[in-house]
N, C-alpha and C positions, 0 to 999 in steps of 0.2 A: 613054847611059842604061844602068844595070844592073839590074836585077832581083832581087829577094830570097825562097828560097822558105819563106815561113813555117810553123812551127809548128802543126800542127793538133791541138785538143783535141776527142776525138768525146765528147760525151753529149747523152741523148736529156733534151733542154727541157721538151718536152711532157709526159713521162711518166717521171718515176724509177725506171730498172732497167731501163728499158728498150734495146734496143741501136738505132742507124740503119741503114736499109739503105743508108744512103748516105755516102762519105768525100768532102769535100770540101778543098780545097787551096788556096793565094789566094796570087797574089803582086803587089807595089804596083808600079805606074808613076804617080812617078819612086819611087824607094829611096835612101835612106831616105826613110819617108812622113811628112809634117811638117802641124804645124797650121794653118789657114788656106788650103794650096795644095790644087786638085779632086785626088784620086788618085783614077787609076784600078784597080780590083782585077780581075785575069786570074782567073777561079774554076775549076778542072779538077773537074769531080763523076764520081764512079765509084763504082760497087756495091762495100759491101763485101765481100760473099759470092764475086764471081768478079774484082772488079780492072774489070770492064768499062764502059766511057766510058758516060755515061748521056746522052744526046740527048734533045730536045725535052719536057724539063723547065719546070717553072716555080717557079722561085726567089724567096724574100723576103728580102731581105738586111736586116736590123737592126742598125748600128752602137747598141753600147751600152759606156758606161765605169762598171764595175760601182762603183769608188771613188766617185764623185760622185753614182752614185744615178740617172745621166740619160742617153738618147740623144742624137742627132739630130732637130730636126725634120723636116727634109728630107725626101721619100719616096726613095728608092735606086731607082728605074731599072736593072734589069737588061735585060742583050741577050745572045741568044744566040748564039754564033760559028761554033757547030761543033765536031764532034767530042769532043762534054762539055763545052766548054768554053764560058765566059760571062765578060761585063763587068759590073763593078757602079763606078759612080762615087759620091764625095761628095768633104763638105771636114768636114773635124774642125776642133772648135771650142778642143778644147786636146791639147796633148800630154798624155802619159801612158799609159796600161796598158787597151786597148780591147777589146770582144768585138764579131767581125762575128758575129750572130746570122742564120743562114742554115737556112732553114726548102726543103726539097726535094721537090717530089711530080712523080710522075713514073709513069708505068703502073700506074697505082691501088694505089701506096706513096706513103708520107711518110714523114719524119723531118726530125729538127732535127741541126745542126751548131754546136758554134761554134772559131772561128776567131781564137786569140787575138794581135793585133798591137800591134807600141808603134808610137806616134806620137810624133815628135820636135818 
């Protein structure tokens, strides 16, 4: 198995202009992540202001494919691992150009992420 670390785009969802306090990172098991099979996404969250791993957060993961206009139905189950880090599972219904929409609150902050991944 290899692993792939993607591309993260930060802007604030919620609010334009606004900055997150939090950066988010994701990478697929298996990689390449392909349509139809569960991937699992490994999340690293860390503050942007100091780099520091953010622990016992709670996360909304939102696959969306902004080309088609549509997410997932599924609800995305995330878990927490430790040390920032988190799981979020699903299956993508097609390949192509996907936004994980990951929404972070965490010591009475929020912000939104999103996290853009191809799926093969």
């Amino acid at each position: 198995m290899r692993a792939v670390l993607l591309t993260v785009l930060v802007s604030a969802c919620a609010s334009p202009g606004a900055s997150s306090p939090f950066d988010v990172q994701a990478q697929s098991d298996p990689s390449p992540a392909t349509a139809g099979a569960s991937i699992t996404w490994a999340l690293d969250v860390t503050r942007t202001d100091d780099g520091a791993a953010v622990e016992g957060a709670e996360l909304t993961v939102t696959p969306w494919m902004p080309a088609m206009g549509h997410g997932l139905s599924d609800v995305v189950l995330v878990t927490e691992v430790g040390g920032g880090s988190y799981e979020a599972a699903c299956t993508f219904s097609m390949s192509g150009s996907w936004e994980l929409q990951v929404h972070v609150a965490a010591d009475g902050d929020e912000g939104d992420d999103v996290v853009i991944v191809e799926i093969e």
